[in-house]
BAZA-577595 format. One record per residue (C-alpha): residue number from 1; residue in three letters; z, y, x. Coordinates in pm, 1 decimal. Layout:
! residues N
    n  res        c3        c2        c1
  NUM  ALA         Z         Y         X
...
! end
This chain:
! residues 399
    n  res        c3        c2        c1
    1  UNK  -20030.0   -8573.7   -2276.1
    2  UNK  -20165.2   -8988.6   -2351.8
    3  UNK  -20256.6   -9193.9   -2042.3
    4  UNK  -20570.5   -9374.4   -2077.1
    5  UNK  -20658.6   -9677.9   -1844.5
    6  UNK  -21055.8   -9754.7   -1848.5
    7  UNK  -21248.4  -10070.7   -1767.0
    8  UNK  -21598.2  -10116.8   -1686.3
    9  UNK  -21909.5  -10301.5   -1559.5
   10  UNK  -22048.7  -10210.2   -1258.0
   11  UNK  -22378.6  -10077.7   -1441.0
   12  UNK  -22524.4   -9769.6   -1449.6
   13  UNK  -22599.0   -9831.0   -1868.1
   14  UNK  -22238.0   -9937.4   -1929.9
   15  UNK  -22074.6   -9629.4   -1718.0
   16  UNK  -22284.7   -9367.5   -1799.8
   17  UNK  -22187.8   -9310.7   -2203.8
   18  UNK  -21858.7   -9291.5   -2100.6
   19  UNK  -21855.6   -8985.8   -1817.6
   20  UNK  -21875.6   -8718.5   -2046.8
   21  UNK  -21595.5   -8858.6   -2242.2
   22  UNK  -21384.1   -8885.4   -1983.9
   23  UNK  -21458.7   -8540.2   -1843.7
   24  UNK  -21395.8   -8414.5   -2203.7
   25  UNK  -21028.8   -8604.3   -2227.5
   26  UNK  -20906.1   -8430.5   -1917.3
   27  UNK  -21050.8   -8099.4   -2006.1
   28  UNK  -20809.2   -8119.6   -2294.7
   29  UNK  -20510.1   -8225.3   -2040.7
   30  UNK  -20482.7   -8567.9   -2072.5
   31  UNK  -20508.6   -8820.3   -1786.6
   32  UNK  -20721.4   -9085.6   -1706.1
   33  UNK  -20734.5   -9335.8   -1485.3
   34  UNK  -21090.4   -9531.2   -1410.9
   35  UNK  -21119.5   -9905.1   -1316.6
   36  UNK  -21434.3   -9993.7   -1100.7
   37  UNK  -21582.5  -10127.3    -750.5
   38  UNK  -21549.9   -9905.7    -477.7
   39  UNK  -21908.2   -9770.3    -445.5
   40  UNK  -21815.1   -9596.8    -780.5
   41  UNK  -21554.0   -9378.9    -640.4
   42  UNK  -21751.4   -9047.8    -650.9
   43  UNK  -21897.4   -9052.7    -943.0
   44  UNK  -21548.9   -9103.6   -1140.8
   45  UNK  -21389.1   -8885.3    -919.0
   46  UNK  -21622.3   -8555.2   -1021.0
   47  UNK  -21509.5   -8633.4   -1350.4
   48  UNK  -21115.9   -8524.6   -1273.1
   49  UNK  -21013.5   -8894.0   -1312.4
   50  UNK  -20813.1   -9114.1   -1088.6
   51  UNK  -21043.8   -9406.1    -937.0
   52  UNK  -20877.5   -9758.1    -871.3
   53  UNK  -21125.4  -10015.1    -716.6
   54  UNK  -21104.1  -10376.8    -832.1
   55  UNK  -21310.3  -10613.6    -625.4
   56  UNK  -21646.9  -10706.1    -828.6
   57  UNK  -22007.1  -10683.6    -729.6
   58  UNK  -22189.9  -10748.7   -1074.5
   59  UNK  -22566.0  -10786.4    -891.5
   60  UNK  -22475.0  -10897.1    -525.4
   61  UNK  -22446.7  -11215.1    -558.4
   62  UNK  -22792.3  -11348.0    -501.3
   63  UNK  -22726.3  -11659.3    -664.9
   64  UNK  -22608.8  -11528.3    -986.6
   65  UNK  -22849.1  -11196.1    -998.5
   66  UNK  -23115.6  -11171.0   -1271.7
   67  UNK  -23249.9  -10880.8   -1093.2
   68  UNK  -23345.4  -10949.0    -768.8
   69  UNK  -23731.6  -11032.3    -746.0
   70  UNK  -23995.0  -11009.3   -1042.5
   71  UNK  -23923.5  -11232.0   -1328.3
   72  UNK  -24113.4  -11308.0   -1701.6
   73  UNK  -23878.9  -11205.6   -1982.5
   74  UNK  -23760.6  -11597.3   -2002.4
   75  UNK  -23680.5  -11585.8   -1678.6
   76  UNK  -23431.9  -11278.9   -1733.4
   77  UNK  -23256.2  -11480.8   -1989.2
   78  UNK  -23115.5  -11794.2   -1801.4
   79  UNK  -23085.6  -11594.2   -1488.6
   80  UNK  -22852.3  -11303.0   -1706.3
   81  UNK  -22681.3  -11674.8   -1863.4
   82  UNK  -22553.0  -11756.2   -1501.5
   83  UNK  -22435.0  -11417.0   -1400.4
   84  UNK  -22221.5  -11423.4   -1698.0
   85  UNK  -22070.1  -11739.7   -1581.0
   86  UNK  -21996.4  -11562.8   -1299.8
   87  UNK  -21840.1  -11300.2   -1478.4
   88  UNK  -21610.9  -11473.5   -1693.1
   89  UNK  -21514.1  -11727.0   -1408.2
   90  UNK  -21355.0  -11467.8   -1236.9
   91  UNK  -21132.8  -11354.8   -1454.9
   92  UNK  -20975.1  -11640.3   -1297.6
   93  UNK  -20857.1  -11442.0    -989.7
   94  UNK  -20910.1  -11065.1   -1123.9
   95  UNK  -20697.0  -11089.3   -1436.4
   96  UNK  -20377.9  -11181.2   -1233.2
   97  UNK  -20463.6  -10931.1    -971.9
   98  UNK  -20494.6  -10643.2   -1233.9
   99  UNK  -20183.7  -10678.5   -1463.1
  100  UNK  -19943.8  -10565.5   -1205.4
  101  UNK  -20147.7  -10267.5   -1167.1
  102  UNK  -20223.6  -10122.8   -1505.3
  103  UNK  -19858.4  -10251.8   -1596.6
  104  UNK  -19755.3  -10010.1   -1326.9
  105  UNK  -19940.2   -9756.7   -1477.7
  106  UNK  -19770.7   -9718.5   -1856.6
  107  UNK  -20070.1   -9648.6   -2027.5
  108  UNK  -20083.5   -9519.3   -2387.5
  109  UNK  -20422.7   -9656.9   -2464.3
  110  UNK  -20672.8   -9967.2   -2266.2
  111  UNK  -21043.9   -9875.6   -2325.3
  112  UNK  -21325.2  -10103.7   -2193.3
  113  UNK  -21674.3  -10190.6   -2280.4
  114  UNK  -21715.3  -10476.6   -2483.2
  115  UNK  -21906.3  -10659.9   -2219.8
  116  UNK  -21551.2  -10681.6   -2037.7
  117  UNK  -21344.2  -10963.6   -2112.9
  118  UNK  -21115.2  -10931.8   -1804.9
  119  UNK  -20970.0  -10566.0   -2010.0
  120  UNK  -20960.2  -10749.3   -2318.2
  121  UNK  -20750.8  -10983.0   -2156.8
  122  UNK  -20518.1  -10754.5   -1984.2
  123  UNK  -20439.8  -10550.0   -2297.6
  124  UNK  -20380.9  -10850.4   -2537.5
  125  UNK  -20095.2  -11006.8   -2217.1
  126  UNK  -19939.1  -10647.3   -2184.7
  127  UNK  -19974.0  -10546.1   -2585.2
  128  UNK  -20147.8  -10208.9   -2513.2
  129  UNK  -20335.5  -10037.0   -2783.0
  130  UNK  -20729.4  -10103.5   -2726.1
  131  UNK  -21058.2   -9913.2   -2745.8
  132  UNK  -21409.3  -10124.6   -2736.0
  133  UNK  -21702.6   -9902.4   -2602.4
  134  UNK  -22024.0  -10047.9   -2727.2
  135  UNK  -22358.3   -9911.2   -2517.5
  136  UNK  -22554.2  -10218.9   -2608.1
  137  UNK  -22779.2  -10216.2   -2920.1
  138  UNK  -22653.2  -10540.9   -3105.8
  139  UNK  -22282.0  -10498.1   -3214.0
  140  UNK  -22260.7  -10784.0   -3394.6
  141  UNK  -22353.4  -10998.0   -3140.6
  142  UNK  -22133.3  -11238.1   -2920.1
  143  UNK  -22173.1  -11023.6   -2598.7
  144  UNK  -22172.0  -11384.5   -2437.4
  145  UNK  -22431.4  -11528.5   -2699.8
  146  UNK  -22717.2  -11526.4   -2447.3
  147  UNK  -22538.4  -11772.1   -2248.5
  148  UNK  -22441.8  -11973.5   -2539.4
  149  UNK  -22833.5  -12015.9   -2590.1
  150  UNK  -22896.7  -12115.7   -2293.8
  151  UNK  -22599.9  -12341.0   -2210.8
  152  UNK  -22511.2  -12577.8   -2520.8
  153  UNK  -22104.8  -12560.9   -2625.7
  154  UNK  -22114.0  -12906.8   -2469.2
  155  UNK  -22223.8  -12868.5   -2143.4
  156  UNK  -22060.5  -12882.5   -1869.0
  157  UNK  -22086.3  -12501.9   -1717.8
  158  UNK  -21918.2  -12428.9   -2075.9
  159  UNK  -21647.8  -12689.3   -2111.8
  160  UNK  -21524.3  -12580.9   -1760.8
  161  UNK  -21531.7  -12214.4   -1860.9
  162  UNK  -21307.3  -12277.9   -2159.7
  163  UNK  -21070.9  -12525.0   -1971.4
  164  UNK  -21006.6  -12273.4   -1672.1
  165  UNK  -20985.8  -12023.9   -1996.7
  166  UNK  -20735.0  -12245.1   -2122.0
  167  UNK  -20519.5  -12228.8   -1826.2
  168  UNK  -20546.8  -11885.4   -1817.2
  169  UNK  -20437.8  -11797.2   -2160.1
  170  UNK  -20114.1  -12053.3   -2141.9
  171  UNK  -19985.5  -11873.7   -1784.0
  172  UNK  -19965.4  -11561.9   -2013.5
  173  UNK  -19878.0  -11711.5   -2364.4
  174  UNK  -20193.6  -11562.2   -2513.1
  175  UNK  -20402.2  -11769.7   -2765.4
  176  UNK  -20671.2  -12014.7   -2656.7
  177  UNK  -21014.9  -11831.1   -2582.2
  178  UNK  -21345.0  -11988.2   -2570.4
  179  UNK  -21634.5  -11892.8   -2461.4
  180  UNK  -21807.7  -11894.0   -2830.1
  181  UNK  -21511.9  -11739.9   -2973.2
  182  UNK  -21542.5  -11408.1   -2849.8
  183  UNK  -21664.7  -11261.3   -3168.7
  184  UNK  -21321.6  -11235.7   -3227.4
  185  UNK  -21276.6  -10873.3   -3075.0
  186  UNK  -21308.8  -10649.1   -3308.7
  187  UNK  -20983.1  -10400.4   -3288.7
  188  UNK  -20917.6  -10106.9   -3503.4
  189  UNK  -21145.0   -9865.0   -3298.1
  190  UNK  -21483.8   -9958.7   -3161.4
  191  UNK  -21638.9   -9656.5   -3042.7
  192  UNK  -22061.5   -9700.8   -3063.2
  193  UNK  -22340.9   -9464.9   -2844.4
  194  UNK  -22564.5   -9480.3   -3107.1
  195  UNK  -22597.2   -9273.0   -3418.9
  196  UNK  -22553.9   -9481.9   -3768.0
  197  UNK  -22884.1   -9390.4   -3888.8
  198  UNK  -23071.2   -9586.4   -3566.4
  199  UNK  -22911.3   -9897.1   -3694.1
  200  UNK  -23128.4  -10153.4   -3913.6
  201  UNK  -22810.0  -10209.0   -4130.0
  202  UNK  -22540.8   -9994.0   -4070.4
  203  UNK  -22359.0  -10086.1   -4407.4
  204  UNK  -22232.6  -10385.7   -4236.1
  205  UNK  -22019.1  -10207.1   -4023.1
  206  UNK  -21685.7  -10076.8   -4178.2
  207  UNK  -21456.3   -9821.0   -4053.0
  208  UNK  -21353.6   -9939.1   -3757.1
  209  UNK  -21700.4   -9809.6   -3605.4
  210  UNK  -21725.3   -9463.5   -3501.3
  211  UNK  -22078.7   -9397.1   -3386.0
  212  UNK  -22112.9   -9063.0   -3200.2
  213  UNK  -22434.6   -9121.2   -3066.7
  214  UNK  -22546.8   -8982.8   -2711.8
  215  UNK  -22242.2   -8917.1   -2500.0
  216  UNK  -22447.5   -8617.0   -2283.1
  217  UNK  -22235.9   -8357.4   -2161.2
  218  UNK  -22590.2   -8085.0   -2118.8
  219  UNK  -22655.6   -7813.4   -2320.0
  220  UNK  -23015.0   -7944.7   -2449.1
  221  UNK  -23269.6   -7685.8   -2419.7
  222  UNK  -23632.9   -7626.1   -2587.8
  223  UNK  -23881.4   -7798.6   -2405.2
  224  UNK  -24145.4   -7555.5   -2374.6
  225  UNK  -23876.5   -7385.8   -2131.1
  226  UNK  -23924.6   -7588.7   -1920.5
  227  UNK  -24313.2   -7705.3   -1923.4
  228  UNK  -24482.0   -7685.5   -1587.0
  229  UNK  -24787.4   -7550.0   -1809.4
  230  UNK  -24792.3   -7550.0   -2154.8
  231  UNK  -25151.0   -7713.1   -2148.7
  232  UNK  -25075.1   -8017.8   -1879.4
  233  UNK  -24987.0   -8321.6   -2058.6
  234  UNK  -24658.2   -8472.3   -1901.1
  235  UNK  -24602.4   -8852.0   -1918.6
  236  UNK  -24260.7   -8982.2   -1764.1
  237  UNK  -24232.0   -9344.8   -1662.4
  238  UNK  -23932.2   -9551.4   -1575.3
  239  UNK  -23780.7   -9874.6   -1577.3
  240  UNK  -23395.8   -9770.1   -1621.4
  241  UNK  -23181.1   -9802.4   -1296.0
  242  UNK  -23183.9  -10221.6   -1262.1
  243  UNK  -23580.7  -10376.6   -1398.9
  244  UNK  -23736.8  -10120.5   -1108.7
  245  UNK  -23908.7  -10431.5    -880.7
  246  UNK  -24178.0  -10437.8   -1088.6
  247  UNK  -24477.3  -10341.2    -825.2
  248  UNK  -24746.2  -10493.6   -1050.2
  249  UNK  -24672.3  -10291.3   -1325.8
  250  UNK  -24649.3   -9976.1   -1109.1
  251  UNK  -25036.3  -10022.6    -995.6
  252  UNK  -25116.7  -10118.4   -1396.3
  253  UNK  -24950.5   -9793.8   -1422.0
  254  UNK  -25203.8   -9631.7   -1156.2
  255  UNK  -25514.5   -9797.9   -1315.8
  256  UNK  -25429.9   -9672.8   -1639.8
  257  UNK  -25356.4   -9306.9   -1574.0
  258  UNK  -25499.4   -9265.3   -1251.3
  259  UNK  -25726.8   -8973.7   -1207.5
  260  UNK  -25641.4   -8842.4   -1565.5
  261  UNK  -25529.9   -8549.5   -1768.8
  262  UNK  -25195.9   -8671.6   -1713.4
  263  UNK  -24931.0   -8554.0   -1504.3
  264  UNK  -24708.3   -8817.2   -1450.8
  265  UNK  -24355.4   -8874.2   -1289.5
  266  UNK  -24338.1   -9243.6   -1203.2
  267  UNK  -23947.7   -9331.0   -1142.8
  268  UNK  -23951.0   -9696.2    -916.0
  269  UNK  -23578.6   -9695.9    -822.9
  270  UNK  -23454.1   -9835.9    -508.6
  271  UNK  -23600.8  -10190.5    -422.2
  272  UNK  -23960.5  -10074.0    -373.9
  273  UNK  -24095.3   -9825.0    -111.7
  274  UNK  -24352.9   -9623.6    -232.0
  275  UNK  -24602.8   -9735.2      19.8
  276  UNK  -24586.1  -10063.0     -87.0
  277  UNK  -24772.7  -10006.4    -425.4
  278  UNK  -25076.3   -9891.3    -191.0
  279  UNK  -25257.1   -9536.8    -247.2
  280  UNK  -25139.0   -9339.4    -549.5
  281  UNK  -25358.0   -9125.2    -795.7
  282  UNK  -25308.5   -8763.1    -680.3
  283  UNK  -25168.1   -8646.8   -1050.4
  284  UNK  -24833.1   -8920.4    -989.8
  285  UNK  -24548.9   -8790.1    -860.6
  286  UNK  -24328.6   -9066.6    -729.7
  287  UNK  -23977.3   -9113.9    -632.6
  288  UNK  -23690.4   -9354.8    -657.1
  289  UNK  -23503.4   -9144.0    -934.4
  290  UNK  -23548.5   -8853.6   -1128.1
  291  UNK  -23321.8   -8613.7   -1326.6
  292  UNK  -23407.0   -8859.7   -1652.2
  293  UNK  -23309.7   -8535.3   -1953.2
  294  UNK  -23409.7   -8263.9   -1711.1
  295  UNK  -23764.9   -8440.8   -1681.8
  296  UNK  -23733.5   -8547.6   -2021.9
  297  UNK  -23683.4   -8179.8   -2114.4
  298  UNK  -24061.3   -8086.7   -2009.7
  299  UNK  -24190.7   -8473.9   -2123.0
  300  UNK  -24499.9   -8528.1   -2376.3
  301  UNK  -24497.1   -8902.3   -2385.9
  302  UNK  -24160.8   -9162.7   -2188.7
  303  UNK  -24305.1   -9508.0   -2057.6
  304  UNK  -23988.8   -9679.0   -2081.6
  305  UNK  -23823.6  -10105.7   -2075.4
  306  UNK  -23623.1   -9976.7   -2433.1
  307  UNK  -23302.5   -9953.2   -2235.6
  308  UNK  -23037.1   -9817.1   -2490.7
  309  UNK  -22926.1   -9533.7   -2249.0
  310  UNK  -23317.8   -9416.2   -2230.2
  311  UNK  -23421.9   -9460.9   -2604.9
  312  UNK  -23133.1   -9261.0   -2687.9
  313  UNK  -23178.8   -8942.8   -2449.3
  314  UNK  -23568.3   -8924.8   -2514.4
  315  UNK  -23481.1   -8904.7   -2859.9
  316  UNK  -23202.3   -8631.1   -2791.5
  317  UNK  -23455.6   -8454.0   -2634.2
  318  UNK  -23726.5   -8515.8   -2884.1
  319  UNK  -23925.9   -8710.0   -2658.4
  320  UNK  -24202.5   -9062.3   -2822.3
  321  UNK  -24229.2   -9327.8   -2681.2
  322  UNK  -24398.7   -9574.6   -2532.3
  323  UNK  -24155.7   -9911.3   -2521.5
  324  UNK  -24285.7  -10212.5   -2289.9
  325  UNK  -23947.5  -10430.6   -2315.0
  326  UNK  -23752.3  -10672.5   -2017.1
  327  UNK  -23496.3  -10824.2   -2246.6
  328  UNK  -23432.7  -10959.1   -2608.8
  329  UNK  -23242.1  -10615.2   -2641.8
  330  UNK  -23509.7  -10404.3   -2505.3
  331  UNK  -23744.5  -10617.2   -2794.1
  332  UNK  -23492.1  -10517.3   -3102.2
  333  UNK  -23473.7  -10127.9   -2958.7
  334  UNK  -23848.0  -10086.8   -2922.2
  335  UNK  -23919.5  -10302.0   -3288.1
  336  UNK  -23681.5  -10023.8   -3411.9
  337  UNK  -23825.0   -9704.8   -3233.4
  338  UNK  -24154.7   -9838.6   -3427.9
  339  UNK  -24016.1   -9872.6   -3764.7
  340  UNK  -23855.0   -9545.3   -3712.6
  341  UNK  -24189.7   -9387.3   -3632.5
  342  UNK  -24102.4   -9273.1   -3301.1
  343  UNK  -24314.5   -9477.2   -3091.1
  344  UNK  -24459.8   -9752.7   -3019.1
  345  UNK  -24329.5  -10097.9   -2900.1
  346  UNK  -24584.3  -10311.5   -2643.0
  347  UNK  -24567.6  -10675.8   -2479.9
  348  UNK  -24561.2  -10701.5   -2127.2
  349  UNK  -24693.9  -11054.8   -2100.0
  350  UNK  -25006.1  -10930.5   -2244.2
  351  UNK  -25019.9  -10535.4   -2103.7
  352  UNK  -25330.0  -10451.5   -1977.9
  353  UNK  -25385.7  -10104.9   -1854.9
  354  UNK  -25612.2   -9974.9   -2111.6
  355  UNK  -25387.2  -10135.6   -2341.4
  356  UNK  -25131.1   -9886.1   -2232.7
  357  UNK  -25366.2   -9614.7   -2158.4
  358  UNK  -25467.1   -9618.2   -2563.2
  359  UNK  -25079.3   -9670.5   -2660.0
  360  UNK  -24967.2   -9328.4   -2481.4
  361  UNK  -25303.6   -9150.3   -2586.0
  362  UNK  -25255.7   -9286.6   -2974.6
  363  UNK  -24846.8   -9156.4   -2963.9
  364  UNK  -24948.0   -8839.0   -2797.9
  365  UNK  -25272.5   -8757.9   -3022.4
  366  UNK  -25062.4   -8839.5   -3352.8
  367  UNK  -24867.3   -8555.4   -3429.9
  368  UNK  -24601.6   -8779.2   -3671.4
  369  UNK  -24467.5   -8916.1   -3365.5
  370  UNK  -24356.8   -8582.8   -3230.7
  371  UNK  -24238.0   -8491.0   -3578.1
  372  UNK  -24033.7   -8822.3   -3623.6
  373  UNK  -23909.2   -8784.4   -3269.7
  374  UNK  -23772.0   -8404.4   -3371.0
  375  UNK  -23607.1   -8533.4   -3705.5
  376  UNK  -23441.6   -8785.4   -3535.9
  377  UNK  -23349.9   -8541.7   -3237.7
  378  UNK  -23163.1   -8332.1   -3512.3
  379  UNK  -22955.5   -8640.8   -3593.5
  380  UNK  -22826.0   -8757.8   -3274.4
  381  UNK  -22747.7   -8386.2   -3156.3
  382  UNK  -22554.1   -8362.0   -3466.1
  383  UNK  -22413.4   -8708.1   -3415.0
  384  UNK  -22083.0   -8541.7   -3228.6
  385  UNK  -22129.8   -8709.6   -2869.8
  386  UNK  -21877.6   -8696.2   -2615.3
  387  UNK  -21659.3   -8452.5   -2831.6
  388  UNK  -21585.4   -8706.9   -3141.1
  389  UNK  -21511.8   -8949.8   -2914.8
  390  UNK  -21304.8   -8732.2   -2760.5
  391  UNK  -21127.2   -8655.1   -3075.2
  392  UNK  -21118.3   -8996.0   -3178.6
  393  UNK  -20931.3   -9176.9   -2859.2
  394  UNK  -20671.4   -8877.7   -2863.2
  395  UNK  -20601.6   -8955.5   -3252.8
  396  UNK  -20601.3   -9329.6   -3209.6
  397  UNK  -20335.5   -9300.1   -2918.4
  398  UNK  -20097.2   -9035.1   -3129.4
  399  UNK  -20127.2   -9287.2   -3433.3
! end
């Protein structure tokens, strides 16, 4: 039996892929142990694994949160820059405060998304064999570029960074880091939640990357199934679980389906009460989350930011879509959902609701949508999931 220690971000995106893989690990007797903040606790601890807390808020510090009133994409951008500042300032005081503990621990094998420089850290000072989990869509990308465009190598935010960097590396005999060098990581197993074939140019990437695609521990089942009537057209919308203050696009949302053949589920997450988008249409169903591939399951069209987590399970479940993107990232998924076929890709700064109305109407009244959608289905199902990455950690940490 292998001991695995993981690391993550405190993000529903980042932790999600990697559930089912843990669940899968311990199923087959091995142990794992599951760095997070506290609030996480339950959700690691259905899996079988052991929870330890470290003490890390990603989005309460108002200060340094990109998410905490409505925003315009370029907004998003230096507001994300700062809160990964934040993040790599801390390793300051959390780095020191966690290599006693997963010392302690004896682990066979570190794994950590590749967000998460504080792991990176910890495994290069204790010399423990290292996984990278990749949920994000660009993995060739400095995870730390967006600050680099924001913040020139010369200013000051970024010479501090890589001076208290500096001192951090020489306590523990580790090679200088800067903040634009952290390209660098690229160990012998990177472990993607994408399937090869959704990539522009997957030749690039050699064999350290194993893409499984979807890590979703469901048995997928036929959509009809599950079809409140095969003749009501069902159009899902939602944000993902952090862009949901968005009450202005909620009531474009009303305007352009209100009163329609649609039946639509209209996810707003946690920072808006309903009653504060005014009446609704009587065909939307509202609430602050839904079962996202149980809803999915009985879905015609999915209104959705182009989060990688939600691009990936509508197309697991065969499911168009509809992309208005938040981020640069959300931009490259939907451009590539288009030139895939399986939906469409919109700008926010210039939505209007008949704009959208026509979008969903065009995707749901062209059938090569719903046929592109099912081909690439058949691909990520078959892409192994939670299972080959299972396979693939254990094998790394016999080697």
């Amino acid at each position: 039996m292998a001991k695995y220690v993981f690391f993550n971000l405190p993000a529903f995106s980042h932790i999600q892929p990697t559930l089912a893989v843990v669940e899968e690990l311990i199923t087959r007797g091995e142990e794992v142990i599951y760095y997070l903040p506290e609030e996480f606790r339950a959700q690691i601890e259905t899996t079988g694994a052991v929870f330890r807390a470290y003490p890390f808020e990603l989005f309460s510090q108002e200060q340094t949160s990109p998410f905490s009133t409505e925003y315009h994409i370029h907004d998003i951008q230096v507001r994300l820059a700062v809160l990964q500042a934040y993040m790599i300032k801390q390793c300051m005081s959390i780095v020191p405060s966690l290599v006693e503990s997963v010392r302690a621990e004896r682990p066979d094998c570190l794994l950590y998304d590749g967000m998460f420089l504080w792991a990176r850290l910890i495994a290069e000072i204790l010399q423990i064999p290292r996984i990278v989990l990749r949920a994000s869509y660009d993995l060739t990308d400095n995870p730390y570029a967006n600050l680099l465009r924001v913040f020139s190598s010369s200013s000051e935010m970024i010479q501090t960074l890589n001076h208290e960097l500096a001192g951090l590396c020489e306590r523990y005999g580790l090679s200088r880091y800067e903040v634009n060098s952290f390209t660098e990581d690229n160990p012998s197993l990177s472990i993607a939640f994408i399937p090869r074939s959704f990539l522009p140019d997957p030749a690039q990437f050699d064999g350290r990357f194993l893409f499984v695609g979807p890590s979703l521990r469901t048995r997928w089942q036929a959509r009809h199934a599950l079809q409140d009537a095969e003749t009501e057209k069902q159009l899902y919308i939602a944000l993902g679980s952090i862009y949901t203050n968005q009450a202005e696009f909620y009531r474009l949302c009303f305007a352009a389906f209100g009163d329609t053949a649609w039946h639509v589920r209209l996810s707003i997450g946690t920072q808006l009460e309903p009653e504060a988008l005014g009446p609704a249409p009587q065909n939307f169903l509202i609430a602050p989350r839904f079962p996202q591939l149980e809803i999915l399951a009985r879905t015609t069209i999915f209104v959705s930011h182009g989060g990688l987590n939600s691009v990936m399970e509508s197309l697991y479940s065969g499911v168009p879509l509809v992309i208005v993107p938040e981020t640069s990232e959300h931009e490259a998924i939907g451009t590539r959902v288009a030139e895939l076929g399986a939906g469409i890709k919109l700008e926010k700064a210039s939505l209007t609701a008949e704009c959208l109305r026509e979008a969903v109407d065009l995707v749901a009244n062209d059938p090569s949508f719903a046929v592109r959608a099912g081909e690439l289905q058949q691909q990520l199902q078959e892409a192994g999931g939670y299972r080959r990455a299972a396979d693939a950690i254990m094998h790394y940490a016999r080697r």
